[in-house]
BAVEX-855592 format. One record per residue (C-alpha): residue number from 1; x, y, z; residue in three letters. Coordinates in pm, whole numbers, plus 32768, in hexadecimal, padded with zeros to 4 digits. Layout:
<recs>
   i    x    y    z  aa
 NUM    X    Y    Z ALA
...
</recs>
This chain:
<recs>
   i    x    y    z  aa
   1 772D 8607 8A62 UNK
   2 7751 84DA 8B29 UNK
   3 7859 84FA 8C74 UNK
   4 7975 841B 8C74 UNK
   5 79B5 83A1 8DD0 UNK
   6 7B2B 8339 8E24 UNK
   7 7A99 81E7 8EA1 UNK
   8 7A10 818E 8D87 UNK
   9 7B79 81F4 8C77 UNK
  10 7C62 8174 8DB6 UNK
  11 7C01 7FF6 8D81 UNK
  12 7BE3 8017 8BD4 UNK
  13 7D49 80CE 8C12 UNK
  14 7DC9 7F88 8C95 UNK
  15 7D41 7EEA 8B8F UNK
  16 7DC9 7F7E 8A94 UNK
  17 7F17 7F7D 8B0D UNK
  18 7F1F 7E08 8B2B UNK
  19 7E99 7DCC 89E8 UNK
  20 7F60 7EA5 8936 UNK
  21 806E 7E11 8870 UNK
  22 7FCC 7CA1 888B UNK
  23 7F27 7C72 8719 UNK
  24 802F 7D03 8696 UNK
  25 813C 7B9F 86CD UNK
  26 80C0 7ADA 85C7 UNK
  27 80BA 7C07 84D3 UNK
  28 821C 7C50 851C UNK
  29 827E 7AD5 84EA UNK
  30 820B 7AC4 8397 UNK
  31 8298 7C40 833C UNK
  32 83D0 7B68 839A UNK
  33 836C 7A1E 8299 UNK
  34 8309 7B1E 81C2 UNK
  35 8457 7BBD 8190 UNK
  36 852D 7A78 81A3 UNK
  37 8461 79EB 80A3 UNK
  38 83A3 78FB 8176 UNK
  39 827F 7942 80E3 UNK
  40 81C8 7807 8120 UNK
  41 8219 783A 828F UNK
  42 81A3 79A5 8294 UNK
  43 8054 7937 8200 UNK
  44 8027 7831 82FD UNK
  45 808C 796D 83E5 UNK
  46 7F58 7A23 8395 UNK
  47 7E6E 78CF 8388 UNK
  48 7D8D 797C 84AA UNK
  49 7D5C 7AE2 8484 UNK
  50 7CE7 7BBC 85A7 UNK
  51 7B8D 7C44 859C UNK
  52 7BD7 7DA2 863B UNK
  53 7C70 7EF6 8596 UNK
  54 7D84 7E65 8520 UNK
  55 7CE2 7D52 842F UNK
  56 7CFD 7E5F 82E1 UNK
  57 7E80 7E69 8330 UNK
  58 7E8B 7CFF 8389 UNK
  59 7DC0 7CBA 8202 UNK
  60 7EA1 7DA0 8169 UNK
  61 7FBA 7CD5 81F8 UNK
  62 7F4B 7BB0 818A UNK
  63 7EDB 7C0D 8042 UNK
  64 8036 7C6A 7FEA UNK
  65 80DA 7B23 8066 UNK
  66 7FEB 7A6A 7F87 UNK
  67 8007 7B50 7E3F UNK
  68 818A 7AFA 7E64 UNK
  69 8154 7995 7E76 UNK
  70 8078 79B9 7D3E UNK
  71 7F38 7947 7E20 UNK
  72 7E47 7A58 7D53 UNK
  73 7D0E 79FE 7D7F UNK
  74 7D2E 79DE 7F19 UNK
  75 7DF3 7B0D 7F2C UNK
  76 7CD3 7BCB 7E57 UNK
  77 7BEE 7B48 7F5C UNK
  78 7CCD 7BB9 8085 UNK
  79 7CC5 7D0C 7FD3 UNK
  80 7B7E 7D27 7F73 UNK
  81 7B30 7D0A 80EF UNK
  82 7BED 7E14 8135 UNK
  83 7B4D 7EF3 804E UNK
  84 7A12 7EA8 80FA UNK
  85 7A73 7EDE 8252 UNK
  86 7B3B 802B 81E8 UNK
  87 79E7 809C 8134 UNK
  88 7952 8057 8273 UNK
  89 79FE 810E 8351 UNK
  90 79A3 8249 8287 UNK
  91 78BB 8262 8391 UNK
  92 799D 822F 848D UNK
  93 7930 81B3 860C UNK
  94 78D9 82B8 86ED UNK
  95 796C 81CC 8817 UNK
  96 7AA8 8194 8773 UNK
  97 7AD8 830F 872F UNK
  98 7A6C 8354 88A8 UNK
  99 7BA9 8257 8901 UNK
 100 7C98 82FA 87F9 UNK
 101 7C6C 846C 88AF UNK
 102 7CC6 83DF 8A1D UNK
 103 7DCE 82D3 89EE UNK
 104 7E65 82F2 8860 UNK
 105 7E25 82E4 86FF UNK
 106 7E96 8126 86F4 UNK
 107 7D2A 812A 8796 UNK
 108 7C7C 8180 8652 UNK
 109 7C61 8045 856A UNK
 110 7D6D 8069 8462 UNK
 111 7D23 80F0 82E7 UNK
 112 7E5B 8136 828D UNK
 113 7EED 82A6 81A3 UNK
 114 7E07 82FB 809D UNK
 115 7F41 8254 7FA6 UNK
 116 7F12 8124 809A UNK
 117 7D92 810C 8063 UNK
 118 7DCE 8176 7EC9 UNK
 119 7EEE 8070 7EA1 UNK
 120 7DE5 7F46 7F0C UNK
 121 7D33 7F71 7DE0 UNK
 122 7E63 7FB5 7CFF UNK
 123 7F03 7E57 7D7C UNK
 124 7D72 7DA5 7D36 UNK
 125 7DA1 7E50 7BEF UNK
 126 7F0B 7D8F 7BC5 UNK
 127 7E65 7C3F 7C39 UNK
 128 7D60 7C70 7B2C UNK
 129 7E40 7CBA 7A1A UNK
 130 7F1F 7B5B 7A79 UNK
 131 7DD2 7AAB 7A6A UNK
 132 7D6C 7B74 7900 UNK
 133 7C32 7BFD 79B5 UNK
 134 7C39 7D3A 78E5 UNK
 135 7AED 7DAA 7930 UNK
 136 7B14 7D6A 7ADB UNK
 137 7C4C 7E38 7AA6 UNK
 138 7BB6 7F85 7A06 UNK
 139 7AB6 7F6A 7B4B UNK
 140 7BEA 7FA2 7C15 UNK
 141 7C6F 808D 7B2A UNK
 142 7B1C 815E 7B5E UNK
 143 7B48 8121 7CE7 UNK
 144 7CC5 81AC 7CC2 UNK
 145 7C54 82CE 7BFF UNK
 146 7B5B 832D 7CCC UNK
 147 7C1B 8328 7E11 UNK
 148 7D3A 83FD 7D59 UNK
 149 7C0E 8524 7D12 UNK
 150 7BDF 8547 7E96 UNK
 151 7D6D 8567 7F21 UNK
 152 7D2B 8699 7FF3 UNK
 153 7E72 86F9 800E UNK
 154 7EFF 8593 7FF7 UNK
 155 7FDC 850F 7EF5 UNK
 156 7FBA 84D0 7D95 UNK
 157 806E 836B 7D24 UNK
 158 80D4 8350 7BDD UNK
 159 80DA 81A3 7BE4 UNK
 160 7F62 81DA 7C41 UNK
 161 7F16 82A7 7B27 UNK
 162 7FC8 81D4 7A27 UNK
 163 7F3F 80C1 7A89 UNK
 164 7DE1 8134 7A6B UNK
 165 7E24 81B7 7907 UNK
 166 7EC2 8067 78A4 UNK
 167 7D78 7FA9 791C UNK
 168 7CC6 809F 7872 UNK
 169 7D7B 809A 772F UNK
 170 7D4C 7F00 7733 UNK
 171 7BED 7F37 773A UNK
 172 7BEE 7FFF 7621 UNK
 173 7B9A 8156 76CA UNK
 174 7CAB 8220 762A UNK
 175 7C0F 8387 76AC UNK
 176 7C0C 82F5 780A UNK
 177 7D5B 8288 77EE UNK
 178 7DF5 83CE 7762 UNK
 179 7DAA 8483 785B UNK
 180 7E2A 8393 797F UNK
 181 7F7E 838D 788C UNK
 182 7F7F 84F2 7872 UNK
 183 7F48 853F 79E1 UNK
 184 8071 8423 7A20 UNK
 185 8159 84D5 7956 UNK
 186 8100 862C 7A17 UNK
 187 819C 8550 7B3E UNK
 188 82D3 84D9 7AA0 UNK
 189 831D 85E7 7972 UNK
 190 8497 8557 796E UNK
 191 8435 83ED 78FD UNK
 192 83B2 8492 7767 UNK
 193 8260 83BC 77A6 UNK
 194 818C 83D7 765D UNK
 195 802F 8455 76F7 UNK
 196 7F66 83A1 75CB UNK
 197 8007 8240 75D1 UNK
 198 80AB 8224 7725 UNK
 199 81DD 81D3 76A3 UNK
 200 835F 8248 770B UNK
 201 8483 827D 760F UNK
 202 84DC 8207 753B UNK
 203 83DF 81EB 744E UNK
 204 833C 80AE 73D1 UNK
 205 831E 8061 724C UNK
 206 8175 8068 71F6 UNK
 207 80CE 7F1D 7236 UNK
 208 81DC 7E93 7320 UNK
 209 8181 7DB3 744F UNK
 210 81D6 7E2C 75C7 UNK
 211 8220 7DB9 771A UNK
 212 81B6 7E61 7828 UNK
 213 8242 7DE9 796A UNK
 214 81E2 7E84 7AB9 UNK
 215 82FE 7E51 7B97 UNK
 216 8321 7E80 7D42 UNK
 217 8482 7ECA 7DA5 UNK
 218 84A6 7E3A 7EE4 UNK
 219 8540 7F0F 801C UNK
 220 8594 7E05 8102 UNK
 221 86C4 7D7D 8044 UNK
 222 87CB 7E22 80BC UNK
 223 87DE 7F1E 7F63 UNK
 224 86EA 7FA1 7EA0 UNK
 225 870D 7F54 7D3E UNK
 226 86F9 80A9 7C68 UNK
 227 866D 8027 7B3A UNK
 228 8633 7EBA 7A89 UNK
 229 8686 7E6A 790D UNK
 230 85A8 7D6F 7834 UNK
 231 8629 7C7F 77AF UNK
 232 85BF 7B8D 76A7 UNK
 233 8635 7A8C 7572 UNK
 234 87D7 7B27 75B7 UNK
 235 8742 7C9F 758B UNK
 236 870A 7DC6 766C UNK
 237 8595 7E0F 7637 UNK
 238 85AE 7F33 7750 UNK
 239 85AF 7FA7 7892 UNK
 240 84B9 8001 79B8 UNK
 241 8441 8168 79FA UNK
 242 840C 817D 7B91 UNK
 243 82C4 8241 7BE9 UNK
 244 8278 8206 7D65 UNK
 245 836D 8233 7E86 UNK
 246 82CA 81AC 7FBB UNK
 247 839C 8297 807E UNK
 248 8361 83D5 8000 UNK
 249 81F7 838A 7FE6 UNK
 250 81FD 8348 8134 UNK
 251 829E 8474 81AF UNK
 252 81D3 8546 80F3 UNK
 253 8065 8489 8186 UNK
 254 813E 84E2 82E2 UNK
 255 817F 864E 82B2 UNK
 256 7FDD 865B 8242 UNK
 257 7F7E 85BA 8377 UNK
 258 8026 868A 8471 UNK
 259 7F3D 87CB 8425 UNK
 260 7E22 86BA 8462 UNK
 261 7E78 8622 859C UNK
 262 7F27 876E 863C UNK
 263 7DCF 87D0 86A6 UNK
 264 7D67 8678 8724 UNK
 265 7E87 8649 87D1 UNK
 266 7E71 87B4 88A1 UNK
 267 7D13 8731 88FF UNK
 268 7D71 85CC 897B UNK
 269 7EB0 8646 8A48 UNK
 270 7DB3 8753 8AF6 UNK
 271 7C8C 8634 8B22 UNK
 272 7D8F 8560 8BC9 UNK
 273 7E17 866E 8CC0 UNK
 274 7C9C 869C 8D23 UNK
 275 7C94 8538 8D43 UNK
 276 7D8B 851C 8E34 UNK
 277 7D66 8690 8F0B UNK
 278 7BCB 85D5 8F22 UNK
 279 7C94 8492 8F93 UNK
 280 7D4C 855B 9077 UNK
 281 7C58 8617 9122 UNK
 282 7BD5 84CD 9192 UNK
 283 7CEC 83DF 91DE UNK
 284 7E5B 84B5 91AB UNK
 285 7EF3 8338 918C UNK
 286 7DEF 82E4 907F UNK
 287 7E2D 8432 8FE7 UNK
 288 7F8A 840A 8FAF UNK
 289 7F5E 8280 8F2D UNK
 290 7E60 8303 8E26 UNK
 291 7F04 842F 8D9D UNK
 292 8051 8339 8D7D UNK
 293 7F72 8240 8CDE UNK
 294 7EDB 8321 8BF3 UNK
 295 8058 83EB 8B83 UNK
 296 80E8 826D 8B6F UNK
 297 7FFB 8241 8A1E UNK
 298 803E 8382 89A3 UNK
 299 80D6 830E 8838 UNK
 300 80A8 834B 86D7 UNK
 301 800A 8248 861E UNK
 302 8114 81A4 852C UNK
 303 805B 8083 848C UNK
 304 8088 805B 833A UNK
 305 807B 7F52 820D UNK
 306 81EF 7EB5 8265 UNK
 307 81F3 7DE9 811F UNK
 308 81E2 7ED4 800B UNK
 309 830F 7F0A 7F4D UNK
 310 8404 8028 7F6B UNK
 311 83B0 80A8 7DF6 UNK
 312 82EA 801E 7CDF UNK
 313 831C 804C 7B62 UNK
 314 82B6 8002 7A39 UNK
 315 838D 7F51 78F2 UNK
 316 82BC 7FAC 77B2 UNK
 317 8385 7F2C 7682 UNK
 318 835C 7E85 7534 UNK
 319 836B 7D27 7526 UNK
 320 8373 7BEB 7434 UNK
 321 821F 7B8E 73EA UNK
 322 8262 7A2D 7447 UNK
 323 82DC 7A7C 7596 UNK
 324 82D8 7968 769B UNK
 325 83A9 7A02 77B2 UNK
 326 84BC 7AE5 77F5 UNK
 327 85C4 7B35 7907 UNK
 328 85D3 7C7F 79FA UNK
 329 86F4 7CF5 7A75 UNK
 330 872C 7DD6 7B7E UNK
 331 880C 7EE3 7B7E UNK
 332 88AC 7FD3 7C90 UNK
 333 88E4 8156 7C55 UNK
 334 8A18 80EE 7B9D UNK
 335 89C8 7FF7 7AF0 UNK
 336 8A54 7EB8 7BA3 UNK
 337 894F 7D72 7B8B UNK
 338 88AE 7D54 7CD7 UNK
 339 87B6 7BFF 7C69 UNK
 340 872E 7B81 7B50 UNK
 341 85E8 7AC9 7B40 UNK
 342 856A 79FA 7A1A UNK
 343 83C1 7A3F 79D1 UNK
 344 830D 7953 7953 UNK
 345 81B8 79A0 79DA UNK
 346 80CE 7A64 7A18 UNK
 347 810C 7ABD 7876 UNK
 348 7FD0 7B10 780B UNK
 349 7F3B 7B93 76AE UNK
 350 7E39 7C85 7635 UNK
 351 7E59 7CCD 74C9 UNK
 352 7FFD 7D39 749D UNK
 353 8024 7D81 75FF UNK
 354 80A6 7CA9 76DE UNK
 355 806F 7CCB 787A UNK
 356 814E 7C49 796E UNK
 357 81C1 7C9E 7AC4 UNK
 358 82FA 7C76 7BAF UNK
 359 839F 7CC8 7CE2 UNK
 360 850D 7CA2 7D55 UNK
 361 84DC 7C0F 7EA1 UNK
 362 8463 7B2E 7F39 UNK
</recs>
């Protein structure tokens, strides 16, 4: 194992500290944009993304912002990018892991939770279904499932699963998609989801058509609406069922991470005191300027996909035939209107189902 000499980590030290912090301005501008609904300006944020370990974060970012403004096929390709990169780093860099154990986890390039990394090809999965790409859909579907068969330890989602059934079922693999429906409703027992149809009470009468509406509830708004009814032609077609909470999936990819970087941490804290005792036994001035370097950096890593919504659902109700649009309403715990929005695209078809998708805010 190679020696690290104090000369050599005092001068990438400095480095670090002065960089830190500085790729992250125009990032936080268009978080800003984002959540005003300035989403032109956000885009024009991100116009020049940053080719270091932040660039998956900053394509995730920007991803969003464009599958909000509708933008689908340059927010697939933002995406897509980011799949690539993430799939890279699988085999991670030994020089950015050497950084990580003597100044902080924010050195490693950024992948994101294991949700984080799943949702990117649940949301290419929503871009394909507003574009009727049913077959590029079930590929993501695949991808989802097969990242929800290696959680160790992490958690299950049920918005994932559903969604991979549903892109399934489109397809026309039923067997697939019953067990994706069945393992959702393992997740949310209280919300009666039928298993074989993926359908929620009431029932539907045979041979009736469907909309199925996946819907991001938005957490940056002040209050988060509970729940969202359908509405369409003066009639109540039904209401949303919620099936991802960003914050207790978060919480929970926390609690499985601390096991994980317990140990790592331990062994950084004790490389940095022999970093600075070496430091000292050669300069006592230089000793104490590295050891404060190195305990200044000392932080948890907190990056994370900002614009995700607070929860996502799903509305899966029957529907006129002849449907050209219909109106969502948002709803607080008790029931008092919070906004109402008016869909007219994307409204897709495939057979008596139709696809659409929403979100509060922006």
């Amino acid at each position: 194992m190679a020696t690290i000499s104090y000369r050599t980590v005092l001068p990438l030290l400095t480095a670090f500290l002065l960089c830190a912090g500085c790729s992250t301005v125009p990032l936080d501008k268009a978080r800003r944009n984002f959540y005003a609904g300035a989403l032109l300006e956000a885009d024009q944020n991100l116009a020049s993304l940053p080719h270091d370990g932040d660039r998956i974060l900053y394509l995730m970012e920007r991803g969003m912002i464009r599958h909000v403004r509708g933008d689908y096929t340059t927010s697939t390709s933002d995406w897509l990018e980011a799949v690539k990169l993430e799939t890279q780093l699988e085999t991670h860099s030994v020089t950015k892991a050497g950084a990580s154990l003597v100044v902080n986890d924010s050195m490693l390039s950024f992948r994101g939770y294991p949700y984080e990394r799943t949702l990117l090809h649940v949301y290419l999965a929503k871009n394909y279904l507003a574009r009727g790409l049913w077959e590029d859909a079930a590929v993501e579907a695949r991808s989802i499932a097969r990242r929800l068969q290696q959680l160790d330890g992490f958690p299950d989602d049920a918005l994932s699963r559903y969604i991979t059934a549903f892109c399934f079922e489109l397809c026309g693999d039923y067997s697939n998609a019953a067990m994706q429906y069945r393992e959702t409703a393992k997740l949310v027992p209280q919300l009666g989801l039928d298993e074989l149809t993926g359908r929620f009470p009431p029932a539907f009468r045979p041979n009736e058509s469907e909309l199925v509406c996946f819907m991001d509830f938005n957490s940056r708004t002040g209050m988060m609406p509970e729940f969202a009814e359908i509405h369409a032609e003066g009639k109540l077609l039904g209401t949303s069922r919620t099936l991802f909470t960003r914050f207790t999936m978060e919480s929970a990819s926390a609690q499985r991470m601390v096991a994980r970087r317990t140990a790592k941490v331990l062994a950084r804290i004790a490389l940095k005191e022999t970093l600075s005792l070496y430091a000292s036994s050669k300069d006592n001035d230089l000793g104490g300027l590295v050891w404060l370097l190195l305990f200044s950096m000392e932080k948890e890593d907190v990056r994370r996909w900002e614009t995700l919504p607070g929860k996502m659902a799903v509305a899966r109700v029957p529907c006129s035939e002849t449907l050209t649009g219909f109106d969502v309403v948002f709803k607080n715990y008790s029931g008092a209107i919070l906004k109402r929005i008016t869909i007219k695209g994307p409204l897709l078809k495939k057979g008596r189902i139709f696809i659409s998708l929403c979100r509060d805010n922006p």
